[in-house]
N, C-alpha and C positions, 0 to 999 in steps of 0.2 A: 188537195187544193186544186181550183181549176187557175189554171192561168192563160190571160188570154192576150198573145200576142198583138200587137197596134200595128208593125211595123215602125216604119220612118214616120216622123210625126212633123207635119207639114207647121203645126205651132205647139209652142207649148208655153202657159199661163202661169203666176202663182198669185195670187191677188184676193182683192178684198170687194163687196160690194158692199155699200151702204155706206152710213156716216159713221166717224168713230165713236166709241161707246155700243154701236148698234152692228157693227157691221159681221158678214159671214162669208168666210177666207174658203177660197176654193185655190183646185190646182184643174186646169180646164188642159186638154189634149185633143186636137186634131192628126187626126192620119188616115189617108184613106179615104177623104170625105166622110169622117163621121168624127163627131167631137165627144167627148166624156167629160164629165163634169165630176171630181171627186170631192166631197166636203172635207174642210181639216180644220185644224186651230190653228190659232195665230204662230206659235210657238212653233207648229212645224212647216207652216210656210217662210218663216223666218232662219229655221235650221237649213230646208231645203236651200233657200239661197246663199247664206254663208257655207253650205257644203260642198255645194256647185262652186261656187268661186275657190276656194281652199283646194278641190280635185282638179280645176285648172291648170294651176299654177304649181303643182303638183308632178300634174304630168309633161309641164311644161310645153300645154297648148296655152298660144296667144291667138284668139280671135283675132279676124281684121277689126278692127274699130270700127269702118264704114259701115260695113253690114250690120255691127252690132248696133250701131245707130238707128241704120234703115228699119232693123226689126224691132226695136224699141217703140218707134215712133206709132208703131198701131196696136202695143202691145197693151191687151185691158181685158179683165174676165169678162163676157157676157154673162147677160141674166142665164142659171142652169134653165135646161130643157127638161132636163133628167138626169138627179144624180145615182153614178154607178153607186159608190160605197163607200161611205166612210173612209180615209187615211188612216191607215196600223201604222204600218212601217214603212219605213223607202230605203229602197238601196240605188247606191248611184256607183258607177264604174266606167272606165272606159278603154275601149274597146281595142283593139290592133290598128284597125281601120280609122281610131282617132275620134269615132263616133263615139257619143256619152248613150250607156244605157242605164235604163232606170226602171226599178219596178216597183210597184207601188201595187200595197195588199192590203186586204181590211182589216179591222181588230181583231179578227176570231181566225184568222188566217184560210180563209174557206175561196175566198177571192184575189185575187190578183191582178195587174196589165203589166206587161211590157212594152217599152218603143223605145227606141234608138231615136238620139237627136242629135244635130249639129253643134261642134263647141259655140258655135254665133248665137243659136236660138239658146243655149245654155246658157252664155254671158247674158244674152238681154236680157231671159226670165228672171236670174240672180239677180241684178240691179233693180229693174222695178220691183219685187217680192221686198227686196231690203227697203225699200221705199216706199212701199205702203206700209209695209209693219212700224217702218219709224212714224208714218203720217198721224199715227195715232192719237188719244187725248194724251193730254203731258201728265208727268209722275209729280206726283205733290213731295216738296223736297223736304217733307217731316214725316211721314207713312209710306214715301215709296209706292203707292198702289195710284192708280188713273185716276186720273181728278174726274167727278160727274161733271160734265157740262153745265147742269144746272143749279148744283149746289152741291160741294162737297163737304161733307161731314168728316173728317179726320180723326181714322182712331186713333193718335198720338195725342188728338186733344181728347181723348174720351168720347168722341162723337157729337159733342158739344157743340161747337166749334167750329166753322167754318175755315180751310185754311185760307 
Protein backbone atom coordinates (compact mmCIF):
# COMPACT_ATOMS: atom_id res chain seq x y z
CA UNK A 1 0.00 0.00 0.00
CA UNK A 2 1.44 3.48 -0.83
CA UNK A 3 0.69 5.84 1.75
CA UNK A 4 1.07 9.34 1.23
CA UNK A 5 1.62 11.58 4.07
CA UNK A 6 -0.23 15.46 3.79
CA UNK A 7 1.28 16.57 6.94
CA UNK A 8 -0.72 19.37 8.85
CA UNK A 9 -3.68 20.02 6.93
CA UNK A 10 -4.29 23.82 6.77
CA UNK A 11 -8.33 22.68 5.97
CA UNK A 12 -10.25 19.97 6.07
CA UNK A 13 -13.90 19.56 4.22
CA UNK A 14 -16.66 16.81 4.38
CA UNK A 15 -19.60 17.95 2.20
CA UNK A 16 -21.87 17.79 -0.45
CA UNK A 17 -22.17 19.56 -3.84
CA UNK A 18 -25.15 19.74 -5.86
CA UNK A 19 -28.96 19.67 -5.02
CA UNK A 20 -30.35 16.95 -2.80
CA UNK A 21 -31.36 13.88 -4.62
CA UNK A 22 -28.36 14.76 -7.04
CA UNK A 23 -25.67 15.61 -5.06
CA UNK A 24 -21.83 14.03 -4.82
CA UNK A 25 -20.25 13.92 -1.14
CA UNK A 26 -16.58 14.70 -1.01
CA UNK A 27 -14.06 14.93 1.90
CA UNK A 28 -11.62 17.79 0.36
CA UNK A 29 -8.07 18.29 2.29
CA UNK A 30 -5.56 21.19 2.08
CA UNK A 31 -1.94 20.81 3.36
CA UNK A 32 0.95 22.17 2.06
CA UNK A 33 -0.83 24.21 -0.62
CA UNK A 34 -2.25 21.46 -2.30
CA UNK A 35 -5.74 20.16 -1.84
CA UNK A 36 -7.12 16.55 -2.54
CA UNK A 37 -10.42 15.98 -3.27
CA UNK A 38 -11.56 12.28 -2.14
CA UNK A 39 -15.13 10.96 -3.44
CA UNK A 40 -17.36 9.11 -0.72
CA UNK A 41 -21.06 8.38 -0.04
CA UNK A 42 -23.17 9.97 1.99
CA UNK A 43 -23.11 7.47 4.71
CA UNK A 44 -19.48 7.92 5.26
CA UNK A 45 -19.43 11.54 5.38
CA UNK A 46 -22.03 11.35 7.90
CA UNK A 47 -20.01 8.51 9.95
CA UNK A 48 -16.89 10.66 9.56
CA UNK A 49 -18.67 13.39 11.32
CA UNK A 50 -20.42 11.58 14.10
CA UNK A 51 -16.99 9.89 14.60
CA UNK A 52 -15.06 13.02 14.81
CA UNK A 53 -17.43 14.43 17.51
CA UNK A 54 -17.84 10.87 19.51
CA UNK A 55 -13.46 10.82 19.43
CA UNK A 56 -13.72 14.43 21.04
CA UNK A 57 -15.41 13.93 23.68
CA UNK A 58 -13.75 10.93 24.19
CA UNK A 59 -10.58 12.22 24.63
CA UNK A 60 -11.86 14.89 26.44
CA UNK A 61 -10.79 17.68 23.97
CA UNK A 62 -13.04 20.64 23.99
CA UNK A 63 -12.30 23.00 21.05
CA UNK A 64 -12.48 26.73 21.70
CA UNK A 65 -15.92 27.53 20.35
CA UNK A 66 -14.53 30.90 18.72
CA UNK A 67 -12.33 29.37 16.43
CA UNK A 68 -14.61 26.60 15.69
CA UNK A 69 -16.99 29.22 14.70
CA UNK A 70 -14.32 31.32 12.83
CA UNK A 71 -13.63 27.99 10.67
CA UNK A 72 -16.94 27.11 10.21
CA UNK A 73 -17.90 30.30 8.72
CA UNK A 74 -15.89 29.50 5.25
CA UNK A 75 -16.21 25.97 5.52
CA UNK A 76 -17.71 24.39 1.86
CA UNK A 77 -16.29 21.76 -0.51
CA UNK A 78 -15.16 23.43 -3.79
CA UNK A 79 -15.86 22.04 -7.26
CA UNK A 80 -12.97 18.84 -7.29
CA UNK A 81 -9.94 19.76 -9.47
CA UNK A 82 -8.98 16.30 -9.38
CA UNK A 83 -10.11 13.46 -7.36
CA UNK A 84 -7.42 11.31 -5.58
CA UNK A 85 -9.55 8.00 -4.82
CA UNK A 86 -12.35 6.96 -3.94
CA UNK A 87 -13.12 6.69 0.19
CA UNK A 88 -12.46 2.55 1.63
CA UNK A 89 -11.92 3.26 4.95
CA UNK A 90 -11.03 6.06 7.55
CA UNK A 91 -9.31 5.81 10.69
CA UNK A 92 -9.37 8.60 12.91
CA UNK A 93 -7.13 8.92 16.24
CA UNK A 94 -5.55 11.21 18.27
CA UNK A 95 -2.58 11.87 18.82
CA UNK A 96 -0.22 12.71 22.27
CA UNK A 97 0.16 16.11 20.91
CA UNK A 98 -3.84 16.41 20.86
CA UNK A 99 -3.64 16.63 17.15
CA UNK A 100 -6.49 14.28 15.46
CA UNK A 101 -4.93 12.07 12.81
CA UNK A 102 -6.77 10.46 10.03
CA UNK A 103 -6.20 8.21 7.16
CA UNK A 104 -8.15 7.76 4.67
CA UNK A 105 -7.59 4.73 1.76
CA UNK A 106 -9.34 3.52 -1.11
CA UNK A 107 -11.46 0.45 -1.67
CA UNK A 108 -8.73 -1.95 -2.75
CA UNK A 109 -6.40 -0.72 -0.25
CA UNK A 110 -3.55 0.02 -2.80
CA UNK A 111 -3.82 3.99 -1.83
CA UNK A 112 -3.78 5.90 1.12
CA UNK A 113 -3.32 9.94 2.83
CA UNK A 114 -2.52 10.81 6.06
CA UNK A 115 -2.75 14.47 7.84
CA UNK A 116 -2.92 15.47 11.20
CA UNK A 117 -5.62 18.24 12.04
CA UNK A 118 -6.58 20.49 14.73
CA UNK A 119 -9.46 19.35 17.33
CA UNK A 120 -11.04 23.10 15.97
CA UNK A 121 -10.90 22.18 12.22
CA UNK A 122 -12.27 18.62 13.49
CA UNK A 123 -15.16 20.19 15.47
CA UNK A 124 -16.12 22.52 12.49
CA UNK A 125 -15.79 19.71 9.62
CA UNK A 126 -18.07 17.33 12.09
CA UNK A 127 -20.86 20.06 12.35
CA UNK A 128 -21.12 21.09 8.85
CA UNK A 129 -20.72 17.22 7.33
CA UNK A 130 -23.73 16.33 9.99
CA UNK A 131 -25.44 19.29 8.24
CA UNK A 132 -25.31 18.68 4.86
CA UNK A 133 -26.22 14.95 5.27
CA UNK A 134 -29.24 15.94 7.24
CA UNK A 135 -29.99 18.82 4.36
CA UNK A 136 -30.96 16.17 2.40
CA UNK A 137 -34.65 15.17 0.58
CA UNK A 138 -36.98 14.15 3.53
CA UNK A 139 -37.75 10.27 4.19
CA UNK A 140 -41.41 9.56 3.28
CA UNK A 141 -42.87 8.37 6.68
CA UNK A 142 -44.56 5.19 5.09
CA UNK A 143 -41.31 3.68 3.04
CA UNK A 144 -38.57 5.33 4.82
CA UNK A 145 -36.65 5.85 1.58
CA UNK A 146 -36.10 10.00 0.16
CA UNK A 147 -38.85 11.36 -1.33
CA UNK A 148 -38.11 12.41 -5.43
CA UNK A 149 -38.56 15.78 -5.52
CA UNK A 150 -40.63 15.39 -8.38
CA UNK A 151 -42.97 12.73 -7.70
CA UNK A 152 -42.61 10.06 -5.34
CA UNK A 153 -43.92 6.86 -6.01
CA UNK A 154 -44.06 4.80 -2.57
CA UNK A 155 -43.34 1.26 -2.45
CA UNK A 156 -45.57 0.90 0.57
CA UNK A 157 -48.26 1.92 -1.76
CA UNK A 158 -47.17 -0.43 -4.50
CA UNK A 159 -45.76 2.16 -6.39
CA UNK A 160 -49.06 3.28 -7.31
CA UNK A 161 -49.38 5.95 -5.37
CA UNK A 162 -47.93 8.97 -4.68
CA UNK A 163 -47.09 9.59 -1.02
Amino acid sequence: MEMRDLGPAEELVAGAIGEPGDRHFYIQVTANDETVWLHAEKEQVAALGAQCLTLLTAADLVPDAGVVASIRSDLAVREPEDELFPVGGIQVAVLESELVAIVIESPDGEESIRFVVAPEQVQAMAEVALEVVAAGRPICPRCQLPEDPAEHRCPAGNGHHPS
